[in-house]
GUVEX-816314 format. One record per residue (C-alpha): residue in one letter; residue number from 1; y, x, z. Coordinates in Angstrom, 1 decimal. Layout:
<atom 'a' NUM <Y X Z>>
...
! end
This chain:
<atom 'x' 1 <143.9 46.0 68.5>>
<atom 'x' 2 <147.2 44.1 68.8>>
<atom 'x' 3 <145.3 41.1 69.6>>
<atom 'x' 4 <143.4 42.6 72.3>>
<atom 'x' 5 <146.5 43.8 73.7>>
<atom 'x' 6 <148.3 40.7 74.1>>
<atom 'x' 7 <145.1 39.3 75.3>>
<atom 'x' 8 <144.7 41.8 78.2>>
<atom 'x' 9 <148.4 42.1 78.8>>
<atom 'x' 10 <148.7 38.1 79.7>>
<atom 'x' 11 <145.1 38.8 82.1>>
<atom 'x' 12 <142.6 37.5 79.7>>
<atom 'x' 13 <140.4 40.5 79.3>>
<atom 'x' 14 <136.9 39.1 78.5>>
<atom 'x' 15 <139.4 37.6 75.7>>
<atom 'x' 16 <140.4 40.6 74.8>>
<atom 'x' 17 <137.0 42.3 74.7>>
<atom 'x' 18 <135.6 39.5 72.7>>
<atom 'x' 19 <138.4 40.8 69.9>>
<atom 'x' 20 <137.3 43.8 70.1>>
<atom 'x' 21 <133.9 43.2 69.5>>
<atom 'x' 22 <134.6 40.8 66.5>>
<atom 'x' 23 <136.9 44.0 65.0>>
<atom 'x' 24 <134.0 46.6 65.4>>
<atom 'x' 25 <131.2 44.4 64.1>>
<atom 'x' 26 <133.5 44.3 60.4>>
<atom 'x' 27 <131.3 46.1 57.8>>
<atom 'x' 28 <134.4 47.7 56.5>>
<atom 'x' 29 <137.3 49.4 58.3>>
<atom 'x' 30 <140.2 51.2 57.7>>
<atom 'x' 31 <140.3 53.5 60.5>>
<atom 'x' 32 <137.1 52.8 62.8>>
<atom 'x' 33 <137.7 56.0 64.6>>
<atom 'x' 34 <140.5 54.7 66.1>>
<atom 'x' 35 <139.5 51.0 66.8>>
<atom 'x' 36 <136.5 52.8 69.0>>
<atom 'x' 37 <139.1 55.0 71.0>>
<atom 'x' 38 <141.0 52.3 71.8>>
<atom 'x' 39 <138.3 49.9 72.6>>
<atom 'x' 40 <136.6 52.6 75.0>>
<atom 'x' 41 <140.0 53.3 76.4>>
<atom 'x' 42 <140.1 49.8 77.1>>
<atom 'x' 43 <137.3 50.0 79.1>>
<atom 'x' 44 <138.3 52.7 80.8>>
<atom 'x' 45 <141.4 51.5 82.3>>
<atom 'x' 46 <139.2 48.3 83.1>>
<atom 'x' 47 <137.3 50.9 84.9>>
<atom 'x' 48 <140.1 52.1 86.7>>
<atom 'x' 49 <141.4 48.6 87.9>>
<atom 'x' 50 <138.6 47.2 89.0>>
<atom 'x' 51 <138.2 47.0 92.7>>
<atom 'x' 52 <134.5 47.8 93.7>>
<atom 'x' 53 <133.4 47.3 89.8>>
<atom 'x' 54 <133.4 51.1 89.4>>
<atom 'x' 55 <130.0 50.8 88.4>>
<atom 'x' 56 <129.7 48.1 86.2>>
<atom 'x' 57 <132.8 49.3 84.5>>
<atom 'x' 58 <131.0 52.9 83.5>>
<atom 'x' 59 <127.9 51.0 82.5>>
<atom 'x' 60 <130.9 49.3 79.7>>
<atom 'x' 61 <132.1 52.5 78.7>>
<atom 'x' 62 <128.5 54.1 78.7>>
<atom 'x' 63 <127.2 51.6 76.6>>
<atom 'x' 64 <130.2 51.6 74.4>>
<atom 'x' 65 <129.6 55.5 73.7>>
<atom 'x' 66 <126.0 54.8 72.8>>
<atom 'x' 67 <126.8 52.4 70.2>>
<atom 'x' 68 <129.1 54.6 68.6>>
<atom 'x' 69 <126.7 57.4 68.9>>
<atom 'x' 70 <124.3 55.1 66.2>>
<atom 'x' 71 <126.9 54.7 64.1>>
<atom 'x' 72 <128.2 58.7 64.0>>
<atom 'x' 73 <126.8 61.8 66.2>>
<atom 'x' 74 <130.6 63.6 65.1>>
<atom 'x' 75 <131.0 66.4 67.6>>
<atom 'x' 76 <134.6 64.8 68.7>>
<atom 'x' 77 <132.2 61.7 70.2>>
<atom 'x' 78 <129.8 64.2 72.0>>
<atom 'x' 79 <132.8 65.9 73.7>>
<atom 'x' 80 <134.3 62.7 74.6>>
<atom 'x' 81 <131.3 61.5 76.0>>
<atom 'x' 82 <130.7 64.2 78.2>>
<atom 'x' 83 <134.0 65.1 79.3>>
<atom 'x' 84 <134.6 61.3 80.4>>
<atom 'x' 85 <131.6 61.6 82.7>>
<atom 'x' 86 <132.3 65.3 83.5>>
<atom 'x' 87 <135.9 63.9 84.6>>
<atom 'x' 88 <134.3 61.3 87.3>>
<atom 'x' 89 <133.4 62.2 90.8>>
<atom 'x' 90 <129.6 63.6 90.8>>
<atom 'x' 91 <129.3 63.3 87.4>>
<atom 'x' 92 <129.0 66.9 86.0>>
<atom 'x' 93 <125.0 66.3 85.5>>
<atom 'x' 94 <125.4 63.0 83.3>>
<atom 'x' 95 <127.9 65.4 81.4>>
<atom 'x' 96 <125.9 68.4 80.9>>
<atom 'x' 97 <123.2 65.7 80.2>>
<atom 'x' 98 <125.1 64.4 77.0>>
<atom 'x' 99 <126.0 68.1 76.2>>
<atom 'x' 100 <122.2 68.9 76.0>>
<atom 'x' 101 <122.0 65.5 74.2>>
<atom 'x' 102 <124.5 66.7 71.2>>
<atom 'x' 103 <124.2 70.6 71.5>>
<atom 'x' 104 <120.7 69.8 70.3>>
<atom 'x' 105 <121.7 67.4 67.8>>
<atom 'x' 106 <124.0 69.4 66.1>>
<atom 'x' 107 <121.7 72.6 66.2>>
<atom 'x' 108 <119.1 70.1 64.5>>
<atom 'x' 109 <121.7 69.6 61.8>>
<atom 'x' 110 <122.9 73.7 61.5>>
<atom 'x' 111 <126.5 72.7 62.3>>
<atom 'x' 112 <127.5 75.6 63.5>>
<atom 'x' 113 <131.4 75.5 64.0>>
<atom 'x' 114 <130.8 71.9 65.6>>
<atom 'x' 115 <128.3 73.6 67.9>>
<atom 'x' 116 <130.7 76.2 69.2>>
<atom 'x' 117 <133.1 73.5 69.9>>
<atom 'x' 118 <131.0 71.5 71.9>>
<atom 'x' 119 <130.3 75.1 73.5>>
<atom 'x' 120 <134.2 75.6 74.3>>
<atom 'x' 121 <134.7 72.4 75.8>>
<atom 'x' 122 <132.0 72.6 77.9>>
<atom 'x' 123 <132.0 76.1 79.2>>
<atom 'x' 124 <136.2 74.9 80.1>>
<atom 'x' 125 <134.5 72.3 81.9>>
<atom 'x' 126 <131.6 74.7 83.9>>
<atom 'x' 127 <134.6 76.6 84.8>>
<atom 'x' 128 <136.5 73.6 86.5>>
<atom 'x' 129 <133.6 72.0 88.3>>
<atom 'x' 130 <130.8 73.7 88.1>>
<atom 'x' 131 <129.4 76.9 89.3>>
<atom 'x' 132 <128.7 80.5 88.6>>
<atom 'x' 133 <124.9 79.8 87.3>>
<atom 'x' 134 <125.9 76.6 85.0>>
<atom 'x' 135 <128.6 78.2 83.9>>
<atom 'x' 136 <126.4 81.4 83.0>>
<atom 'x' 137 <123.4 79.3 81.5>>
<atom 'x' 138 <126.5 78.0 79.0>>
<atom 'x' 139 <127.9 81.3 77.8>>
<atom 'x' 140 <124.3 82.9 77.4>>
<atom 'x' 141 <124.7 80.2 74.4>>
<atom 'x' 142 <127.8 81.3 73.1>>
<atom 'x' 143 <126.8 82.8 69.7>>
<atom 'x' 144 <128.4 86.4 68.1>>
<atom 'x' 145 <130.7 85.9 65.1>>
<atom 'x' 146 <129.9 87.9 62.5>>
<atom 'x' 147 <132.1 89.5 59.3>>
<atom 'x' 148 <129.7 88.5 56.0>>
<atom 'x' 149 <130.4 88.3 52.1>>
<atom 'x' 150 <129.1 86.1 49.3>>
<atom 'x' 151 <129.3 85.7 45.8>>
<atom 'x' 152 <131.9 83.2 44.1>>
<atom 'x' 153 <131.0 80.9 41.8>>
<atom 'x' 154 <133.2 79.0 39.6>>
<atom 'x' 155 <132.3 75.7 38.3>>
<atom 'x' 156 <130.8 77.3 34.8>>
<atom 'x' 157 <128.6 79.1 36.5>>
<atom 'x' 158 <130.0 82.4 36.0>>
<atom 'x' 159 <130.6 85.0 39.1>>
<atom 'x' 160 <134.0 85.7 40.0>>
<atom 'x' 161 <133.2 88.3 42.6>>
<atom 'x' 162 <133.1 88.5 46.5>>
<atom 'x' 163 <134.6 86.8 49.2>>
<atom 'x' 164 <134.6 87.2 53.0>>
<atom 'x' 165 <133.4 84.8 55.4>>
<atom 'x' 166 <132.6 84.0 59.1>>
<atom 'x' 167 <129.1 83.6 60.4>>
<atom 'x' 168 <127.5 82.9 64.0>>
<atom 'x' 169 <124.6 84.1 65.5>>
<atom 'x' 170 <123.5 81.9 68.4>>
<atom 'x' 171 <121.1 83.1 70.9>>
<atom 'x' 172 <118.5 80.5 71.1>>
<atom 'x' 173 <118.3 80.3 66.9>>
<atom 'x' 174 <115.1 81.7 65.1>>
<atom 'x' 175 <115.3 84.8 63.6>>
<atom 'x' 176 <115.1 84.1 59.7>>
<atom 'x' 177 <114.3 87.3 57.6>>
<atom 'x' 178 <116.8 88.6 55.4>>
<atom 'x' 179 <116.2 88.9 51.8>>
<atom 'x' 180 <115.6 92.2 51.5>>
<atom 'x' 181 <113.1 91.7 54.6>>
<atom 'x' 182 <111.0 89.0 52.8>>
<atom 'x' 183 <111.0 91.6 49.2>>
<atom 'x' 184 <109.7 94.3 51.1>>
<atom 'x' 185 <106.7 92.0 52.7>>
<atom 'x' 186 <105.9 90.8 49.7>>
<atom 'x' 187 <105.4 94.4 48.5>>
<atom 'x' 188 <103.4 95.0 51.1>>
<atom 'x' 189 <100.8 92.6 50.6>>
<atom 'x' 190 <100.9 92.8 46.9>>
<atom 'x' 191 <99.8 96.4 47.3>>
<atom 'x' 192 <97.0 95.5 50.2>>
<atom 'x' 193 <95.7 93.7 47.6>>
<atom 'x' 194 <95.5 95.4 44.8>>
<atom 'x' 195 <94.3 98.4 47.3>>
<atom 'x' 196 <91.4 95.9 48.1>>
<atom 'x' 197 <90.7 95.1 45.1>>
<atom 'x' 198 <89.8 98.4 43.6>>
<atom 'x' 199 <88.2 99.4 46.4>>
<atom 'x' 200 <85.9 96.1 45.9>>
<atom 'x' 201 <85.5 97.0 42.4>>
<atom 'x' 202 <84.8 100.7 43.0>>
<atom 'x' 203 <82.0 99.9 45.2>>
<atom 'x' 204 <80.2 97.0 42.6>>
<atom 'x' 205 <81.1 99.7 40.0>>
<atom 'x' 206 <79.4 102.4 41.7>>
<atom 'x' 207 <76.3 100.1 43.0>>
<atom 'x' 208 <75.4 98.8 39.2>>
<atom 'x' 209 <75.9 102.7 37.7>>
<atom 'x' 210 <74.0 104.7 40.8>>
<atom 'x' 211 <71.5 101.6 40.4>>
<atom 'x' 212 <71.1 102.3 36.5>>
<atom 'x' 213 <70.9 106.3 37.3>>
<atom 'x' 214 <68.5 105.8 39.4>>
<atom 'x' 215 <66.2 103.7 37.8>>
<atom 'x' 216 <66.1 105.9 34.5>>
<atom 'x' 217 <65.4 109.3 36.5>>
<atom 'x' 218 <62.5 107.4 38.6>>
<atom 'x' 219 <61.2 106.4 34.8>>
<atom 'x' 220 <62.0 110.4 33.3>>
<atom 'x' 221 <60.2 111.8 36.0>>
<atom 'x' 222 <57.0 109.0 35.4>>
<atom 'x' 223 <56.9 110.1 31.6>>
<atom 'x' 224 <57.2 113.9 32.3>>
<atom 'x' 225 <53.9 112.9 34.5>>
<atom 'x' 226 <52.5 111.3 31.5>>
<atom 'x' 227 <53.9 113.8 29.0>>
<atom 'x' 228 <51.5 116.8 31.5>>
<atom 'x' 229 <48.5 114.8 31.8>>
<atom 'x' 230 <48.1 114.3 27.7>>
<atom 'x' 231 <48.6 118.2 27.7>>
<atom 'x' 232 <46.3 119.1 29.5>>
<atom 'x' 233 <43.2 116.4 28.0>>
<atom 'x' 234 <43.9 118.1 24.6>>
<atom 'x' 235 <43.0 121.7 26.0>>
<atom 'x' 236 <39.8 120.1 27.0>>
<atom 'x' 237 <38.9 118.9 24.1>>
<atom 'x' 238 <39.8 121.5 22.4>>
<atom 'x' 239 <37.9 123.8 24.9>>
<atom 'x' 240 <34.4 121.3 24.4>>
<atom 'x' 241 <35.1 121.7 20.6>>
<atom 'x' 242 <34.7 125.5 21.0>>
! end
């Protein structure tokens, strides 16, 4: 960075840049976070300076913030992002366009606190430049905070009792079902289906006995027939016998 500096300072700035760009291609570095802040604040002031190059010089720091965006989607890089374009004259839609960008990302990721302060800093920027229905269509996103306990567990396993903790509800999340929600449906259909299935076995049950039933009174009723008829040939005979 001191390089690029002294580069810069003396007018050589495609020098300097060409630093730059050997320091962030490194595989390793100490503090990369930094190195990026200053590079893109290089370009900004480049930006700045340039007479008629306006353009050209937020295509460099564009660019610059979509590289780093491969390297890290941090919510600190998102805000940047949008807040530099949100800082340049008509330039609130290309920041509300990297806000969608990274609310989305980080909603993707269930990052919750990072997602609320991407909210905060752009809501304070709806309220500075833009207007009553952006700034509403941000703080119908802003979630509720909610007061929730969990059990502590210590590192042999063993329960060491409840704790307190902060949760947030945003709006446009899905609606998961509690635990005791997802119990009580499974209750549910496990009864359905035992109900079913005794009322499938009371009708096969019934079907196979009413079939039996029926079958041996057609055949008591046939022999009772029979049983009649052999009575009365015997009184005949007995009457020819006579």
């Amino acid at each position: 960075m001191d390089f690029a500096g002294l580069e810069r300072g003396v007018g050589e700035k495609e020098r300097g840049r060409a630093v730059l760009e050997l320091a962030i291609a490194q595989p390793a570095l100490d503090m990369p976070e930094k190195l990026w802040k200053y590079y893109i604040d290089f370009e900004m002031e480049e930006e700045k300076e340039e007479e008629g190059g306006e353009e050209e010089g937020h295509g460099r720091v564009c660019a610059l913030f979509e590289r780093l965006l491969e390297r890290t989607k941090h919510v600190k890089v998102w805000m940047s992002f949008a807040l530099y374009e949100g800082g340049r004259d008509g330039g609130m839609e290309a920041a509300r366009a990297v806000f969608r960008r990274g609310y989305a990302h980080l909603k993707e990721q269930e990052l919750k606190e990072e997602r609320l302060l991407l909210l905060d800093a752009w809501r304070g920027l709806e309220k500075e430049k833009g207007d009553r229905e952006s700034l509403a269509a941000v703080e119908a996103k802003v979630p509720q905070k909610l007061k929730k306990k969990r059990m502590v567990v210590g590192e042999d396993g063993r329960e060491e009792g409840w704790e307190e903790y902060y949760d947030y509800a945003f709006p446009d999340d899905e609606v998961r079902p509690s635990g005791l929600a997802i119990l009580q449906k499974a209750q549910a259909w496990k009864e359905a289906m035992a109900a079913a299935k005794a009322k499938k076995g009371g009708k096969e049950d019934g079907g196979v006995f009413g079939g039996e039933m029926e079958e041996m009174g057609r055949g008591g009723g046939k022999r009772k027939r029979g049983e009649g008829e052999g009575k009365e040939e015997e009184e005949d005979m007995e009457e020819d016998g006579m």
